[in-house]
Phi, psi and omega in degrees: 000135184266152183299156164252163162011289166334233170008305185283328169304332180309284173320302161298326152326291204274331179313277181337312184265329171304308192291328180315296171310308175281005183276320167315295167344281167329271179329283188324320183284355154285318181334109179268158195221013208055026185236158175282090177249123173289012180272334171300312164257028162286350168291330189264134205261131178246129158256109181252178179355075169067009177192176213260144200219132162313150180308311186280002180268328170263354179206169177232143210235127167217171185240072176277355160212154180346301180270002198215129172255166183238102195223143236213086188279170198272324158249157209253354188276352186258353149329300167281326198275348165286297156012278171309321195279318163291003185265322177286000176276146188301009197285351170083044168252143168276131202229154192217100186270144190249357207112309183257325172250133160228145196284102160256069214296131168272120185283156165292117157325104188284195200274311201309305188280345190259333189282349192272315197293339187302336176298306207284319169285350164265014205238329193251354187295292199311322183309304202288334171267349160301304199291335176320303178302319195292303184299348190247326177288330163316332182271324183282315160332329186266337187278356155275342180274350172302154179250143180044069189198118164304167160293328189302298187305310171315304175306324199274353194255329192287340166269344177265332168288346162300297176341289167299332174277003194261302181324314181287324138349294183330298165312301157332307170350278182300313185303302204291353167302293190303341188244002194257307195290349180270319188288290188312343170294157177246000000 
């Protein structure tokens, strides 16, 4: 016996608004916020052995103290050329290379700079509730366009996709409260 029709669009729904959250999720966890996170340079591109490569694929990156990251390339020949890409990534850090290591010290946030990310992060809270919207109004199009599907089974798939779309707004919520509150603490 195959699931029916309902149930599977069900499933692709919520497939659709969970990656929405975690794409959000992801994207925030780029944000500085002014504590040392190494997740802060998964955004930066290094050009090694010919081509443009993530930070973390040539070095491994840690946060041994609040204001400060730390980064530890895999070839030692490759010191500058990360150097450089953090200094061209928008991210404003100044990097200090010793040779084997470099030192990315995080300046304190002025009030000015923290109300712009507050910005960047509600710009991006908003995507994720858009792509949230999509999937559920798309899902809903399709469960009224089913055939030999009662209306009842219809009403019943169009309040559980409310659901899901609510939980997930919630979820959205929850991120952009907590990271709005993280930028803005001194």
């Amino acid at each position: 016996m195959t699931t029916p029709p309902i149930a599977d669009l069900e499933k692709a729904a919520r497939d659709l608004m969970t990656r929405a959250v975690d794409g959000t999720k992801r994207e925030l966890s780029t944000i500085r916020t002014g504590k040392a996170t190494t997740s802060l340079l998964d955004t930066v591109k290094v050009e090694a052995y010919g081509q443009h490569l993530p930070l973390n694929q040539v070095a491994s990156v840690s946060a041994p103290e609040p204001r400060l990251l730390m980064v530890q390339p895999w070839d030692k020949k490759l010191a500058g050329a990360i150097e450089k890409a953090i200094l061209a990534s928008d991210l404003g850090l100044n990097p200090a290379s010793d040779g084997t290591h470099i030192r990315v010290p995080l300046p304190a946030l002025n009030e000015e700079r923290r109300k712009d990310l507050v910005k960047v992060v509600h710009k991006l809270t908003e995507e994720g509730r858009i792509a949230i919207r999509h999937a559920r109004t798309d899902t809903l199009a399709k469960v009224k366009k089913l055939e030999h599907v009662s209306d009842d089974d219809k009403r019943r798939a169009e309040k559980d996709l409310q659901k899901m779309h609510d939980d997930a707004i919630h979820q959205i919520e929850a991120l952009l409260k907590g990271k709005e509150a993280e930028i803005m603490e001194v």
